[in-house]
N, C-alpha and C positions, 0 to 999 in steps of 0.2 A: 317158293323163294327163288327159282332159278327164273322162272318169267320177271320177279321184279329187279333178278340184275342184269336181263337181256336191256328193260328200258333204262337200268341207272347206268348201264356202261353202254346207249346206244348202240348196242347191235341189231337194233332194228332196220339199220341200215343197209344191213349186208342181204335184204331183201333185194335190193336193187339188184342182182345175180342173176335173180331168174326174170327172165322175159316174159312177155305179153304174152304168146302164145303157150307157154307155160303154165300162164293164167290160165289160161280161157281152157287147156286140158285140164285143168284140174276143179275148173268148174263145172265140167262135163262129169268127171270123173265123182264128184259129192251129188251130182243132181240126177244122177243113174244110179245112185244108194238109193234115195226118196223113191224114184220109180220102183224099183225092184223093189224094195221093200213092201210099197204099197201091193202090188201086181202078187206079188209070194205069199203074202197073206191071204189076199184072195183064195189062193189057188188052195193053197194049205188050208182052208175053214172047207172046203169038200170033201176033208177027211177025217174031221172032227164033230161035225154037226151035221145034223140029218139033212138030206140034198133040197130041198122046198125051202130050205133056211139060208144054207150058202146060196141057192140059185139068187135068191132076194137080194142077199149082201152084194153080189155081183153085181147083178143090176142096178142097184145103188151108186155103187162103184162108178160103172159105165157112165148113168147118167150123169153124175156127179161132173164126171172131168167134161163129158162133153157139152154142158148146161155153161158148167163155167167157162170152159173157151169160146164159145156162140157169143157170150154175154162182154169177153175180156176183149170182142175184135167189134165189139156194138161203136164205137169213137171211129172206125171205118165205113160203119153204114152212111144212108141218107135217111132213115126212119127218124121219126121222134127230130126234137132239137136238139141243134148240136149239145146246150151243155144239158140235155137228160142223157144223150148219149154217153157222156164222160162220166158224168158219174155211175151209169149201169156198170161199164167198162172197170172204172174204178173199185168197185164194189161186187165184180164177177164171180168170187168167190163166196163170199157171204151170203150174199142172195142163192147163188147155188147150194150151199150146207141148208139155209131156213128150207128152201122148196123141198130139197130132200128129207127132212126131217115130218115136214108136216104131210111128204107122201107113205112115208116108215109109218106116220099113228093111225094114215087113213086102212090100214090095212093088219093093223096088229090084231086084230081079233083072229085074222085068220091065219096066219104067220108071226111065229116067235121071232124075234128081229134081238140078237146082242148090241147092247147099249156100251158106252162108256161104264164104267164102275169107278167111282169115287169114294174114299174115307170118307163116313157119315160125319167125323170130326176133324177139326185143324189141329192134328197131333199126328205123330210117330206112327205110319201104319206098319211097323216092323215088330214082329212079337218076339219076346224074349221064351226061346224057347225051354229054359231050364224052370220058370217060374207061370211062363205064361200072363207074363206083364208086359206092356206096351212101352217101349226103352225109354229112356230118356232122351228131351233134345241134344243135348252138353254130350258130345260123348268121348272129347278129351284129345290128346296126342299121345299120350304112356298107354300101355298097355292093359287091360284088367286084369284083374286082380287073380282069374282061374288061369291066363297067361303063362306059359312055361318058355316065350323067347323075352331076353331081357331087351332093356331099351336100346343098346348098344346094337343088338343085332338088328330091331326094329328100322333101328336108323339108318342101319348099313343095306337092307334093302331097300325099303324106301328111295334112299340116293336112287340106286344103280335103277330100280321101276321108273323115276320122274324120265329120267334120262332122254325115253322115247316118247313120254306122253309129252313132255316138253318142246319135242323136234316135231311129232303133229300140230300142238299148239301153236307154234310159231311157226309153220306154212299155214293153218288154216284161220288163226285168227289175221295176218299181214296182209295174204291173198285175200282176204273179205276186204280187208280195211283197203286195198289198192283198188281193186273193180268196185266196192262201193262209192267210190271217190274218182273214179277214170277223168281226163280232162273233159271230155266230152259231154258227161255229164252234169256239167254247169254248173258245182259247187262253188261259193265263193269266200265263205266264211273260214278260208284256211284246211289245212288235213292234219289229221292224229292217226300216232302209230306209236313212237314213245309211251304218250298220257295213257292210251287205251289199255296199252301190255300192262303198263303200273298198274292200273286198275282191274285189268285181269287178274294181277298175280294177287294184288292182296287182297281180292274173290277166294280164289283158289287156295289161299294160304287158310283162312279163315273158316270158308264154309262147311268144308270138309269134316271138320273137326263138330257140328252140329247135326250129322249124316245129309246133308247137301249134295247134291253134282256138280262137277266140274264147269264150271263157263267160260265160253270163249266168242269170240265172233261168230256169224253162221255166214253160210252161203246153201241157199241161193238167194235169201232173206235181204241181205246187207241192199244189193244194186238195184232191186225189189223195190224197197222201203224206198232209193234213194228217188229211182222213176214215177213212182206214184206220186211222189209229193215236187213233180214238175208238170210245169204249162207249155206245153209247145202249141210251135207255129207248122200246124199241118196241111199248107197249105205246099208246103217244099217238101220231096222227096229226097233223103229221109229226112225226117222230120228233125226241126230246129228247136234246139231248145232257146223259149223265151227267158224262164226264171225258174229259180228252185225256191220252193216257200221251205226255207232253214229257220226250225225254231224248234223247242224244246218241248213246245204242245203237244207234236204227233205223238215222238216217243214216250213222251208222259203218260199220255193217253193210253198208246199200246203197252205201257206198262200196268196202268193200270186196271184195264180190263182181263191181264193176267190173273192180277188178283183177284179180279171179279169171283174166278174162277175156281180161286180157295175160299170164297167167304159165302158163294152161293154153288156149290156143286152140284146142284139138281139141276142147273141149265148145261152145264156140261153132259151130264145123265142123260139126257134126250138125246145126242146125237149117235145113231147107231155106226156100227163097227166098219161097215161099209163104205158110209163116208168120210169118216176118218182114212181108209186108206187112201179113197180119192181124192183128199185133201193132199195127203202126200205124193203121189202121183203127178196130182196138176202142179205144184208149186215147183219139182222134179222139174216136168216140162216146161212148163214157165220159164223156165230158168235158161232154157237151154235151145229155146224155139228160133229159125233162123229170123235173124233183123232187130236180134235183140241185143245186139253187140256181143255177142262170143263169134269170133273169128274163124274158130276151130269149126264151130259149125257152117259160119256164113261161107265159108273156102270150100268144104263139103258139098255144099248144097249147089257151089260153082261148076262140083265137077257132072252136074245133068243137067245145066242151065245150056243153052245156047249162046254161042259167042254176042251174036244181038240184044242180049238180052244181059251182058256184064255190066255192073255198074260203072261209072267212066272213070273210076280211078284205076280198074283192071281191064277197062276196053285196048289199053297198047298192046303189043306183041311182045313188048320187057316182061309183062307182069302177068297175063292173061295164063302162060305155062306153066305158071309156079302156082296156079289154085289145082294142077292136076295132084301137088303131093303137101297137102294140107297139113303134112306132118313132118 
């Protein structure tokens, strides 16, 4: 409830506070979770699983991020035609998950390789452990019934819990919705930030109460989705945007092959554990690679470039000293 009176009393405004470069840390700062998280895993299944097992995950791993990035900078070659090149580019990652998957079966006779694990069924995989029954979806806003705090307390933590998950929600669903929308980026269809919040909050109000997670914007996903589905003119450095193809198709789409997901879980089932981290990993990097508009990193990356070699809007002597303290 408290997100949907952020958008009925417009306080989604008082984003406007924090700065660009504010952004772009804190885009660093979510797309260095995805790495470390993928990267810690790894490291962690060499203590849990016999070493020929993680050695394999690893490797998976590895090839995984490096298959996709070879593939994700193919729209920079001169191989192939230009538009096979964009779409390999386009599709860098997917094509990297199938290749790794179909090299996990060439070898499973000889190495156990951890898979996904999915509910064999589209129900509740949480067990009630005093019956040993699979809960129900409905699982209410009062209390149950073996319960010994009444509603009233219920509620009075609750408040005081949303408090902080509210104040992350609204830097990270605003910061999505600002960098996935940057001017630069060639939207033209208008920006949301109000309508979004609403519609997060009565997610968030509602799902919960059916044993759901929380949703909100992502990063590094948002500016992602928005780059993929434009056409540039790369014939200019850096590259111009021609047009953003805005329609309702993509995300339809990538919503729907979520669902894929619950209604066919045996294809989820074939991707081993491996590339799952370096799925996390790369999309981490991705996110964060220089030239991809995060500042924090492109001003970084200024301070081992050669003066010759600055882009011409920091080739002056004004501007050139101030990529020494990026922060």
């Amino acid at each position: 409830s408290f997100t949907i009176c952020v958008a009925f009393f417009d306080w989604s405004k008082y984003i406007v506070l924090c700065t660009r470069f504010l952004h772009d840390i804190y885009a660093v700062f979510v797309c260095t979770i995805y790495i470390s998280d993928g990267i810690l895993e790894v490291a962690q299944r060499f203590q849990e699983v016999p070493w020929i097992e993680a050695f394999f995950a690893s490797y998976l791993f590895m090839f995984c991020i490096f298959l996709a990035t070879v593939l994700y900078y193919a729209d920079r070659s001169t191989i192939l035609k230009q538009s096979w090149r964009q779409t390999i580019s386009d599709y860098a990652l997917p094509l990297s998950v199938v290749i790794c998957i179909f090299i996990s079966y060439s070898v499973k006779d000889n190495v156990d390789i951890a898979r996904i694990e999915m509910p064999p069924k589209f129900e509740p995989s949480d067990i009630d452990v005093t019956n040993g029954n699979v809960r129900s979806w409905y699982q209410g806003f009062t209390p149950g019934d073996d319960s010994q705090i009444g509603m009233v307390a219920i509620a009075s933590i609750s408040f005081v819990a949303a408090i902080p998950i509210v104040a992350l929600f609204y830097i990270d669903h605003l910061f999505s919705c600002i960098l996935g929308q940057k001017p630069e980026l060639g939207l033209k269809k208008g920006e949301y930030y109000h309508s979004s919040m609403l519609i997060m909050g009565i997610c968030n109000l509602i799902l919960p109460s059916f044993g759901l997670p929380f949703v909100t914007a992502s990063l590094p996903h948002s500016p992602q989705f928005t780059k993929a589905l434009t056409t540039y003119n790369k014939s200019k450095t850096p590259w111009e945007v021609v047009k953003v193809h805005e329609s309702r198709i993509a995300p339809t789409l990538v919503y729907a092959l979520c669902l894929c997901g619950l209604v066919f879980p045996s294809v989820l089932e074939m991707c081993p554990g491996g590339v799952v981290n370096g799925i996390l990993t790369f999309v981490g990097i991705a996110g964060i690679l220089p030239g991809t508009g995060n500042q924090l990193m492109d001003r970084t990356l200024l301070l081992f470039t050669a003066p010759s070699g600055f882009p011409s809007a920091t080739a002056n002597s004004a501007v050139a000293p101030y990529s020494e303290l990026p922060w």
